[in-house]
Residue frames relative to the residue before (quaternion, step in Angstrom):
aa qw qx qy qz dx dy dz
X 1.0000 0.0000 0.0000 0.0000 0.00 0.00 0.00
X 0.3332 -0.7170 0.5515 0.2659 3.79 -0.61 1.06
X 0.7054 -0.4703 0.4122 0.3336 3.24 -1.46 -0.20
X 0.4447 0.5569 -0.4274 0.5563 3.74 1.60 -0.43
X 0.8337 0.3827 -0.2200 0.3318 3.64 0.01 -1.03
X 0.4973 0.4911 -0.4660 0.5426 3.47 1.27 -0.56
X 0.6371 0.5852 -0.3640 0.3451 3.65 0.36 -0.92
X 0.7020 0.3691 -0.3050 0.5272 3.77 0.66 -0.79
X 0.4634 0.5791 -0.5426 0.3944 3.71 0.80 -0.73
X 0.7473 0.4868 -0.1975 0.4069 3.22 0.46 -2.19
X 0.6201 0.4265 -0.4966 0.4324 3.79 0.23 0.01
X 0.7346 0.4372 -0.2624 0.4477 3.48 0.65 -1.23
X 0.5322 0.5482 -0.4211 0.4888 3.41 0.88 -0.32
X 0.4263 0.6670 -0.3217 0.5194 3.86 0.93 -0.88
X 0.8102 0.2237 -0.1170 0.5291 2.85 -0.85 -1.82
X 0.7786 0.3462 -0.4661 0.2381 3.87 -0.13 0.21
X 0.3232 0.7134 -0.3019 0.5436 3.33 1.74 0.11
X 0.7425 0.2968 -0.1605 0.5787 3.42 0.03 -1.52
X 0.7092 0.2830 -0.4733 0.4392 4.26 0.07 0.19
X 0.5146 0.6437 -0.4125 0.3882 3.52 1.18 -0.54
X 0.6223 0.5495 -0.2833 0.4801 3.52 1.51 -1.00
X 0.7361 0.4909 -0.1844 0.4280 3.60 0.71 -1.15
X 0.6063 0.3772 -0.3635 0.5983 3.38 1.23 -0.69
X 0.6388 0.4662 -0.3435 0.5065 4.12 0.38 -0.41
X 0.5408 0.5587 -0.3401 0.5289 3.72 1.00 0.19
X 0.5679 0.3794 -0.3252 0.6540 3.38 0.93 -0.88
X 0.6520 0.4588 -0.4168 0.4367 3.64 -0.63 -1.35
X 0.7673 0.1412 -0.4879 0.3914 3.99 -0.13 -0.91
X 0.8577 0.2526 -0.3211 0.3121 3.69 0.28 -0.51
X 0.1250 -0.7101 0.6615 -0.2064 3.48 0.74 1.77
X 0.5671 0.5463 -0.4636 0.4062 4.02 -0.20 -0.43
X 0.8804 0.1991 -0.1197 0.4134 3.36 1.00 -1.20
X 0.4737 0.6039 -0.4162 0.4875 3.47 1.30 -0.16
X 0.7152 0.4890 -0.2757 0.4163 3.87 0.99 -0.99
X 0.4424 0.7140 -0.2268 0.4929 3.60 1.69 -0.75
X 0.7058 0.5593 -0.2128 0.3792 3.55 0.87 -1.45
X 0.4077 -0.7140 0.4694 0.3220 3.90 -0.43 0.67
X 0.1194 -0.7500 0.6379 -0.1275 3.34 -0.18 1.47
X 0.2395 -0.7950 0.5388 -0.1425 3.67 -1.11 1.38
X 0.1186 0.8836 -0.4385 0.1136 3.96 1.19 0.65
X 0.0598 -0.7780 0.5997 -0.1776 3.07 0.09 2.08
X 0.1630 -0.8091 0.5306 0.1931 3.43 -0.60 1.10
X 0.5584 0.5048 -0.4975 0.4310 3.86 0.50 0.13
X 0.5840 0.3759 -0.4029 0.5961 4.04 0.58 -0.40
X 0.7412 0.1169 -0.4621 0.4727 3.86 -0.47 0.27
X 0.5795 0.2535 -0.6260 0.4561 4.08 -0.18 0.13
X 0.7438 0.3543 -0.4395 0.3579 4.02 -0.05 -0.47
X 0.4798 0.4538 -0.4982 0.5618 3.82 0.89 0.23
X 0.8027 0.1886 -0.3976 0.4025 3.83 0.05 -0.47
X 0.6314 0.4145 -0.5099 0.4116 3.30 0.75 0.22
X 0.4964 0.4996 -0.3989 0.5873 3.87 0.88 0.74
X 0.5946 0.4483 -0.3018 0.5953 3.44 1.11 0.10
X 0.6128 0.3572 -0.3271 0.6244 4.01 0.39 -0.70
X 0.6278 0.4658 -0.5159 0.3502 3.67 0.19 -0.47
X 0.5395 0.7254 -0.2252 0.3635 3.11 1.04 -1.45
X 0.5821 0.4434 -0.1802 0.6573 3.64 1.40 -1.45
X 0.6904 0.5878 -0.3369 0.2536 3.36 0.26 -0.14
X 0.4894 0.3450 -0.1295 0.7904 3.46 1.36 -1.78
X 0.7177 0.4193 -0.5088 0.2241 3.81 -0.56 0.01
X 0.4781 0.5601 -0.3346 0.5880 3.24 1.93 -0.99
X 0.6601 0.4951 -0.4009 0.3982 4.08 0.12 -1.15
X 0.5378 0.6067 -0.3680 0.4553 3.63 0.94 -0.84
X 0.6644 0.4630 -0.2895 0.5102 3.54 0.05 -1.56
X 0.7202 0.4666 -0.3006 0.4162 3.40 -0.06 -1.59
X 0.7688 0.2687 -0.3433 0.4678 4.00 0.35 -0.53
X 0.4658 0.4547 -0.5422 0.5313 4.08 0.88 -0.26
X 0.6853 0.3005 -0.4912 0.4459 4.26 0.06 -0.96
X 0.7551 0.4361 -0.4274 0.2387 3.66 -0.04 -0.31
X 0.5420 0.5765 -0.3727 0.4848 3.41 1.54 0.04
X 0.5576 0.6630 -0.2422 0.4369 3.28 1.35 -0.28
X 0.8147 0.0829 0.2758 0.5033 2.96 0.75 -1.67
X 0.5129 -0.3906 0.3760 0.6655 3.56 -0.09 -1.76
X 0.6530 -0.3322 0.5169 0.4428 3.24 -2.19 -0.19
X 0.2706 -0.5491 0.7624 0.2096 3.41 -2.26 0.17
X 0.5637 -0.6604 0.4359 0.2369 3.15 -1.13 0.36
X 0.5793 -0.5505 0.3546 0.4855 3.77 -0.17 0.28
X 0.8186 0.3185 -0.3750 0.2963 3.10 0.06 -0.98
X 0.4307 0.7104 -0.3946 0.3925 3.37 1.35 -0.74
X 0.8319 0.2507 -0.2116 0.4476 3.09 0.06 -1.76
X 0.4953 0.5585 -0.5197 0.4155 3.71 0.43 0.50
X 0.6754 0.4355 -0.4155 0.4262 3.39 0.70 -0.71
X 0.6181 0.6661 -0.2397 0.3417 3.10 1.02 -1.36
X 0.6232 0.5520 -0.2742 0.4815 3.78 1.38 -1.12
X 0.7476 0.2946 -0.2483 0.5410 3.30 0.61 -1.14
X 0.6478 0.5261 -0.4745 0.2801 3.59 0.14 -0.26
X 0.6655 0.4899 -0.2815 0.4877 3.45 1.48 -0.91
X 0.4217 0.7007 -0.4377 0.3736 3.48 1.05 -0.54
X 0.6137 0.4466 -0.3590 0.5432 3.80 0.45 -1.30
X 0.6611 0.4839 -0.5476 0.1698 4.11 -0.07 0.06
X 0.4777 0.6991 -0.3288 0.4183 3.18 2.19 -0.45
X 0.6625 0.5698 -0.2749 0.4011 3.38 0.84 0.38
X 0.6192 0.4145 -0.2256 0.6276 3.01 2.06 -0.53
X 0.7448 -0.4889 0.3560 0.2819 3.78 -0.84 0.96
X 0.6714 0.1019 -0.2632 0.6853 3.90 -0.87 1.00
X 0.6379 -0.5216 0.5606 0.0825 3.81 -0.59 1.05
X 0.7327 0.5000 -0.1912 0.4203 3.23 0.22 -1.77
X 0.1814 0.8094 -0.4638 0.3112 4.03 1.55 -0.22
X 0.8551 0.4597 -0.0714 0.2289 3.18 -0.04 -2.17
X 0.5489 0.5367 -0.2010 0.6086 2.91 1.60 -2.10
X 0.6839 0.3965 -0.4460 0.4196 4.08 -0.24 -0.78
X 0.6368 0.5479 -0.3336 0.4279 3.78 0.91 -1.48
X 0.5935 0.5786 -0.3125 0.4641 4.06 1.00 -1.06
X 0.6864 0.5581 -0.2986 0.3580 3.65 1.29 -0.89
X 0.6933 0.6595 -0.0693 0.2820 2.75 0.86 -1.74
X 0.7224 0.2648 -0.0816 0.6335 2.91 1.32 -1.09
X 0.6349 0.3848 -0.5389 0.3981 3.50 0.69 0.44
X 0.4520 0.5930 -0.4159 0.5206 3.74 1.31 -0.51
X 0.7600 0.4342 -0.2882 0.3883 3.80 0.55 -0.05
X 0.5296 0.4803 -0.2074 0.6678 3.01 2.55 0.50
X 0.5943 -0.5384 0.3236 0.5022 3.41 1.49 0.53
X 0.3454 0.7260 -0.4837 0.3459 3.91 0.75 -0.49
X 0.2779 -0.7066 0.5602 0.3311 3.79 -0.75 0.33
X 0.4816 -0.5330 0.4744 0.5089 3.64 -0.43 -0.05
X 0.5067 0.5855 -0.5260 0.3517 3.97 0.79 -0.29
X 0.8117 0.4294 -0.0765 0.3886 3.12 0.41 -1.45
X 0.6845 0.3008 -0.4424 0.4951 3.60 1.01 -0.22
X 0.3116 0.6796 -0.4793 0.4596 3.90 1.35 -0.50
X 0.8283 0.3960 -0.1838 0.3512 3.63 0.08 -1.79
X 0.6473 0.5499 -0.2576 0.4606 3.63 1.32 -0.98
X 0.7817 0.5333 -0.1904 0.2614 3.29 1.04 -0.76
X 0.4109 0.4959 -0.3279 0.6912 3.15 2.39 -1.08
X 0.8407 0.2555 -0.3880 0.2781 3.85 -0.31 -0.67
X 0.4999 0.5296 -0.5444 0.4162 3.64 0.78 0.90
X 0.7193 0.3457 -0.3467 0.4929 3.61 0.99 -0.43
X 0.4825 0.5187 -0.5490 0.4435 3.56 1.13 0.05
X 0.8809 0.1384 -0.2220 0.3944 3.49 -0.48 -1.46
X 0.7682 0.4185 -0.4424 0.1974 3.22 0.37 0.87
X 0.2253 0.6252 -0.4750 0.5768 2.71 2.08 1.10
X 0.6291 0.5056 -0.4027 0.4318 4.16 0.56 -1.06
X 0.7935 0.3889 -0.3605 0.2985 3.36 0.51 -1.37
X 0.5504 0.6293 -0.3673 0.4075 3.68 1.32 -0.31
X 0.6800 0.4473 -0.3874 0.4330 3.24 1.11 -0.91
X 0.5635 0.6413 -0.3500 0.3856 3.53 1.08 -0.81
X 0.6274 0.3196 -0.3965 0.5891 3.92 0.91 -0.81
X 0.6751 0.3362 -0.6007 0.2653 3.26 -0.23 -0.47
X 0.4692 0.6873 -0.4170 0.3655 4.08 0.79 -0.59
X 0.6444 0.5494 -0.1350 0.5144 3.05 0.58 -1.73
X 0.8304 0.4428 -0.2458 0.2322 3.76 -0.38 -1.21
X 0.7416 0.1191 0.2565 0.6084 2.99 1.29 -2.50
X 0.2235 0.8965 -0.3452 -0.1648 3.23 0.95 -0.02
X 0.4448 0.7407 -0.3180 0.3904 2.95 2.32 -1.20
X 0.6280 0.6595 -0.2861 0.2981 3.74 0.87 -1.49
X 0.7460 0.4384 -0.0854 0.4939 3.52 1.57 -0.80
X 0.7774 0.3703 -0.1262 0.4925 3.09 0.92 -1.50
X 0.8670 -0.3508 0.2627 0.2370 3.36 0.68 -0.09
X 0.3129 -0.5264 0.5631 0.5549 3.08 -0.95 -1.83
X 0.0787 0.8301 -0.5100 0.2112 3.19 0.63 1.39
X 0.4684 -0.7751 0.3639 0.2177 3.65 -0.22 0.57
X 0.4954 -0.6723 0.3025 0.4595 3.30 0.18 1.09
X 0.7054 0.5102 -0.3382 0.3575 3.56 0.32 -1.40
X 0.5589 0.4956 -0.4125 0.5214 3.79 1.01 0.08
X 0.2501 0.6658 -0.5675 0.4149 3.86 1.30 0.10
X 0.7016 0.5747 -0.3335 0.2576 3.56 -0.01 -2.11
X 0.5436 0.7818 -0.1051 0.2867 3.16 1.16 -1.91
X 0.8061 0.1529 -0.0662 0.5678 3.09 0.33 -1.75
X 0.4441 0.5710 -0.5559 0.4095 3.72 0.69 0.03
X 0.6078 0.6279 -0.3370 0.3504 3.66 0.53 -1.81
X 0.7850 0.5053 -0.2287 0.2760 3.41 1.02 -1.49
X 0.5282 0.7180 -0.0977 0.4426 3.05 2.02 -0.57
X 0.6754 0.5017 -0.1293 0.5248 3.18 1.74 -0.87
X 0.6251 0.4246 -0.2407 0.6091 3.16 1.59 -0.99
X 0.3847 0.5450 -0.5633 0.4876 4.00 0.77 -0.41
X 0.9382 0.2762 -0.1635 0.1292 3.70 0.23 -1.40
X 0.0788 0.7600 -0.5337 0.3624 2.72 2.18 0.76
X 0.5569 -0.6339 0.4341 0.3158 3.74 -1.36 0.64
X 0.6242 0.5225 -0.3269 0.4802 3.64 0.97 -1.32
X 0.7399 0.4973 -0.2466 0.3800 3.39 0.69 -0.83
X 0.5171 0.5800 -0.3622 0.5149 3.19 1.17 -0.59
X 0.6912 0.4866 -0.3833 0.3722 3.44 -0.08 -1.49
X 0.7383 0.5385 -0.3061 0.2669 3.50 0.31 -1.77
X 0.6970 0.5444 -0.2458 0.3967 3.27 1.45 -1.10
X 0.6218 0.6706 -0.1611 0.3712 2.82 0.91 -0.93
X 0.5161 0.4822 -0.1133 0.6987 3.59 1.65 -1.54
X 0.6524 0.3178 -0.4719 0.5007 3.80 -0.11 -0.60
X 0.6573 0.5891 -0.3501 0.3136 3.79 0.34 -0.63
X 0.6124 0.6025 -0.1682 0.4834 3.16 1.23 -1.56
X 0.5060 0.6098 -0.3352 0.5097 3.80 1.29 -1.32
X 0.7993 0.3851 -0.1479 0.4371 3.39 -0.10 -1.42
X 0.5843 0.3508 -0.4350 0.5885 3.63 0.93 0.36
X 0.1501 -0.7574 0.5629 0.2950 3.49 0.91 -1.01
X 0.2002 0.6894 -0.5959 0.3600 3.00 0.52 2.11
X 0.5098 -0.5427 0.4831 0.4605 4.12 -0.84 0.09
X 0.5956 -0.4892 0.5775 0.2692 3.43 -1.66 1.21
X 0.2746 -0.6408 0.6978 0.1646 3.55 -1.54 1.11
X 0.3039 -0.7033 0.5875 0.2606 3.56 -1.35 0.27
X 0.0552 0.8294 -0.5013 -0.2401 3.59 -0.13 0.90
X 0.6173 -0.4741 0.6145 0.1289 3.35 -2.15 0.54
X 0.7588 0.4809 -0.3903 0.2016 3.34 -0.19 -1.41
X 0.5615 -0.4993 0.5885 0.2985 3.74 -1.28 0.00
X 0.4768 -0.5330 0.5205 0.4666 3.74 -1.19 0.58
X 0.7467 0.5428 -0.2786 0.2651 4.00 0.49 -0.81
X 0.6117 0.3142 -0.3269 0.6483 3.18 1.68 -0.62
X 0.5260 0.4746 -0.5653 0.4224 3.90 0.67 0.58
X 0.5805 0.4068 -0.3742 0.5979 3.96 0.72 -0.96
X 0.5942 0.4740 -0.5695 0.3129 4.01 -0.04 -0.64
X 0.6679 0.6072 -0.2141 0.3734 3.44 0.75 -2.00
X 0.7157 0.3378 -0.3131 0.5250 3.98 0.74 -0.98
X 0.5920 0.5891 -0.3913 0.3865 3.61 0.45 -0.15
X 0.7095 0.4028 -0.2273 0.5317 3.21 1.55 -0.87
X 0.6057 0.5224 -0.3529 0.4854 3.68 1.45 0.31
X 0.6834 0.5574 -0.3241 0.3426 2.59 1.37 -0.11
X 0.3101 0.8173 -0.2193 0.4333 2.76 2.00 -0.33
X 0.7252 0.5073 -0.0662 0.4609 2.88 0.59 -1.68
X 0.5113 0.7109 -0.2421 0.4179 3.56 0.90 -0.57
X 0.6870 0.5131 -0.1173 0.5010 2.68 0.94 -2.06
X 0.5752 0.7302 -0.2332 0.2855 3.32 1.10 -0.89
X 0.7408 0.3714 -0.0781 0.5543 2.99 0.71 -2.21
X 0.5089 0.5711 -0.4543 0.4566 4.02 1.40 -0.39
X 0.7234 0.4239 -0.2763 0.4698 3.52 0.62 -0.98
X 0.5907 0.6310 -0.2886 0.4119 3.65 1.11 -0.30
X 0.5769 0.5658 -0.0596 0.5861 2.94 1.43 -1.67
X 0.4395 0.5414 -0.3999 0.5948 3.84 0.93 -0.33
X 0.6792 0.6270 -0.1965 0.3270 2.47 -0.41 -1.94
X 0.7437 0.4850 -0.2560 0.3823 3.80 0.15 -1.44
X 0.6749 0.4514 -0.2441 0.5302 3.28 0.91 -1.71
X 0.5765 0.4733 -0.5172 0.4197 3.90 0.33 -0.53
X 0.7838 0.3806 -0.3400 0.3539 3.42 0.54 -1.19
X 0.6674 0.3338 -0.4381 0.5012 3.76 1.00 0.71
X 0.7970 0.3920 0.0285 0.4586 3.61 0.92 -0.51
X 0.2715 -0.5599 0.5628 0.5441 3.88 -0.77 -0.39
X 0.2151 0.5417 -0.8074 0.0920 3.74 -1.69 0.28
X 0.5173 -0.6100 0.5982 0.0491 2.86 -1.25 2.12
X 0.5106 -0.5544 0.5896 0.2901 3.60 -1.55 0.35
X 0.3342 0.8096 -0.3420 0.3405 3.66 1.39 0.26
X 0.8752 0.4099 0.0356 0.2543 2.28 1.04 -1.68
X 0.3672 0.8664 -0.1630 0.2965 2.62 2.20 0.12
X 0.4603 0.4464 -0.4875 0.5926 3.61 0.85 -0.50
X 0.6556 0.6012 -0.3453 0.2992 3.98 -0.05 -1.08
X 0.7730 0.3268 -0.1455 0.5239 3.32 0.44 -1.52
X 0.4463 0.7319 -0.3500 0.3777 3.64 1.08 -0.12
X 0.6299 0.3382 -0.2322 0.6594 3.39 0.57 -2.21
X 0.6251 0.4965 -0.4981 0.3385 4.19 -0.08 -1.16
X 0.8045 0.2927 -0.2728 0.4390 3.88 0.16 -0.80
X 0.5735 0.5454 -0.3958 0.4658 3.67 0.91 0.22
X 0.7389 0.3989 -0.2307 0.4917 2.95 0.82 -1.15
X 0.5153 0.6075 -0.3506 0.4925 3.78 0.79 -0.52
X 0.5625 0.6107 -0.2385 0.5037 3.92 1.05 -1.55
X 0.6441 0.4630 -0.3060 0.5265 3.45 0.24 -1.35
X 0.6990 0.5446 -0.3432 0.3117 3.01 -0.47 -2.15
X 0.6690 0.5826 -0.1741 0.4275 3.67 0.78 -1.61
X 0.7117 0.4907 -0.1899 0.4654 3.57 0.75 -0.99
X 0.7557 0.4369 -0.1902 0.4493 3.10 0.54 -1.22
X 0.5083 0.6715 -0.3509 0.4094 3.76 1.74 0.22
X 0.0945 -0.9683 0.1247 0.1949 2.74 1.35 0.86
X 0.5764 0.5361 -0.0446 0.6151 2.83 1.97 -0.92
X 0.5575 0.4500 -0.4316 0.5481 4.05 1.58 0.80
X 0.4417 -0.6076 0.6040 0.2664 3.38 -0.81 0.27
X 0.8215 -0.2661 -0.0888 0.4965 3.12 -0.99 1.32
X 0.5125 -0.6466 0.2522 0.5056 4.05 0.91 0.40
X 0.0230 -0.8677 0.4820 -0.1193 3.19 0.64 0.98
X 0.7466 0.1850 -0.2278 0.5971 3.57 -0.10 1.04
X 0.8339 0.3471 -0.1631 0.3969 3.20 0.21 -1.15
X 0.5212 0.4235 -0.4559 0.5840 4.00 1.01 0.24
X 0.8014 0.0588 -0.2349 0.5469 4.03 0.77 -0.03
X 0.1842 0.6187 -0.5518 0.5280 2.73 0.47 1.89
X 0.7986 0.2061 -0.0375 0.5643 3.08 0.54 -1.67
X 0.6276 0.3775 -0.4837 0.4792 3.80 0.67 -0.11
X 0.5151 0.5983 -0.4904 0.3690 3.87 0.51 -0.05
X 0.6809 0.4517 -0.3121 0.4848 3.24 1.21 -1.31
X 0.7693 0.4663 -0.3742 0.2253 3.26 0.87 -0.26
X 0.4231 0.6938 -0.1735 0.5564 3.37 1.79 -0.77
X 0.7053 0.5645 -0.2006 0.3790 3.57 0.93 -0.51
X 0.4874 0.5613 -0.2812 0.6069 2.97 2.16 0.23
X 0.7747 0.2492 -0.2039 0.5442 3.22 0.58 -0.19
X 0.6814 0.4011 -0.1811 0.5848 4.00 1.47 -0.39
X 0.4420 -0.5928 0.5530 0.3840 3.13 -1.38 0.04
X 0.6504 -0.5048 0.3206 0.4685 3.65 -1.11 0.82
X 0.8241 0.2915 -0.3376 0.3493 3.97 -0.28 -1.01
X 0.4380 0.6308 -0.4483 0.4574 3.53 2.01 -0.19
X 0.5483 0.7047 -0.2538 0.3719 3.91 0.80 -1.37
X 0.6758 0.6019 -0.1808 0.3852 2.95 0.80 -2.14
X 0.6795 0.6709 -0.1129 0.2747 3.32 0.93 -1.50
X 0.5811 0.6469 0.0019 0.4938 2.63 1.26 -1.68
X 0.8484 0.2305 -0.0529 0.4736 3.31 0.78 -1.04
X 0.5746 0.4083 -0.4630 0.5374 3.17 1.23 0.32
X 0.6080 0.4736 -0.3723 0.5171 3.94 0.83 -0.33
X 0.4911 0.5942 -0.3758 0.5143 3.80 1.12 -0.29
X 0.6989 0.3246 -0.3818 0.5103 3.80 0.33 -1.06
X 0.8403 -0.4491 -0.2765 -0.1256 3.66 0.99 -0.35
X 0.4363 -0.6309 0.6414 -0.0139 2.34 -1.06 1.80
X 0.6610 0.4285 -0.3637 0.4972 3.85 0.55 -1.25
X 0.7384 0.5744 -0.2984 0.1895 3.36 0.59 -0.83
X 0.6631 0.4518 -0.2563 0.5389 2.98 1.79 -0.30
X 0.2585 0.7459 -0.4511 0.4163 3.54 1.58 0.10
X 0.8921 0.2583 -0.1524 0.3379 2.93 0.41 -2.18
X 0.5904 0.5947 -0.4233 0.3444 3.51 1.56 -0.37
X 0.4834 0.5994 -0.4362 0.4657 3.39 1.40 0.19
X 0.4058 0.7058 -0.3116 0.4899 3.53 0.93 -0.50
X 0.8909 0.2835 -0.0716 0.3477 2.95 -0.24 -1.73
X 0.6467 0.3012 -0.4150 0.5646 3.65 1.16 -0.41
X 0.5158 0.4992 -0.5926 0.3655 3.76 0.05 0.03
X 0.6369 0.4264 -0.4593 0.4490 3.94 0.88 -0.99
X 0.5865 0.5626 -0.4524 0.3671 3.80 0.31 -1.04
X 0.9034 0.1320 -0.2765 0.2999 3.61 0.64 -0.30
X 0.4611 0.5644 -0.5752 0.3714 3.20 1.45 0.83
């Protein structure tokens, strides 16, 4: 066994440890998780995952109009297959799985490898910014601290300039170095870069209202609470992604959404919640994927 492969064992070996812990949390404090008024509404979780595939949907239209600024359009169905097929790479160690898997197979659709290379890093870029941005915007206190609001202005400012093009690229490429991936060339305009995060951000809003949605369909969770559970599952998403070195963030997005859910739940209640959340997404996307298998 080389040293690549011992590595992936060890990650997965990790990430199965650290749910083995979270699911054995619940189990010891079953007494109280079963105690807890619980409310299993099946029409709020098929209309939360069908608010979720939408979600796949305008996110796929997104990609599909950044590659055509690049280059050319993909066709729908392609690029559907193509979305969900690359998706499964987020499950395989270095992140970067999916985005290579998004190439590969779009270069096998004419696509240059410039342009799908470039389309792909800048769907997980600005649509990592626009998430961080709601979560800024919504809840920021919940994250930052006791940061002082008027430092809000700040870190927004920094966000805008992130999407300044020159700036974008460089960052982006210094990143890519340090994986020791090839340098993307980007194209886009600062306006069709602010257009694009605005529309992730959208999307956010989405999976927040989806994510609602979920917990109603085990529980009561007012529509109140939405701005809340929003920045918590965005920020949790990210947090998860950007682990680069978890498969699909496995632990560590419910990690941090426990901690967050735990304001308003008890902890082994929270726990729950967020391990039936990942899945919940997971069947979202395995819907996905057999619908591509049969277009």
């Amino acid at each position: 066994m080389n040293l690549k492969n011992f590595k992936g064992y060890l990650q997965f070996a990790v990430v199965i440890i650290v749910l083995f812990f979270f699911i054995r949390y619940v189990y010891k404090n079953w007494s109280l998780v079963s105690q807890f008024h619980w409310e299993f509404n099946y029409f709020w979780l098929f209309f939360s995952l069908f608010l979720v595939f939408t979600n796949f949907m305008i996110m796929l239209q997104i990609w599909r109009r950044i590659l055509a600024l690049l280059e050319r359009s993909l066709g729908f169905r392609k690029a559907f297959k193509i979305w969900f097929y690359s998706s499964l790479g987020k499950y395989v160690p270095g992140k970067l799985w999916s985005v290579l898997g998004m190439v590969y197979m779009c270069e096998k659709e004419g696509i240059s490898r410039t342009a799908s290379l470039t389309s792909a890093i800048l769907n997980q870029a600005l649509n990592i910014i626009g998430g961080l941005f709601l979560v800024v915007l919504l809840s920021g206190t919940k994250f930052f601290g006791s940061v002082p609001r008027i430092l809000y202005l700040p870190i927004i400012l920094i966000f805008v300039f992130f999407l300044y093009p020159p700036v974008m690229e460089k960052a982006l490429n210094f990143g890519l170095k340090w994986l020791k991936k090839e340098q993307i060339k980007f194209e886009l305009s600062f306006k069709q870069n602010l257009l694009f995060t605005l529309f992730y951000m959208l999307t956010w809003v989405l999976y927040g209202l989806a994510f609602n949605l979920f917990i109603k369909s085990l529980t009561d969770c007012p529509l109140s609470l939405l701005p809340f559970l929003t920045s918590a599952f965005a920020f949790s998403y990210i947090i998860g992604f950007l682990s680069v070195f978890v498969p699909g963030g496995l632990g560590v997005r419910e990690g941090v959404l426990i901690l967050s859910l735990s304001t308003f739940f008890p902890v082994p209640v929270a726990t729950l919640v967020a391990l039936l959340s990942r899945l919940w997404m997971t069947v979202a996307e395995a819907i996905g994927l057999l619908i591509s298998l049969k277009f």
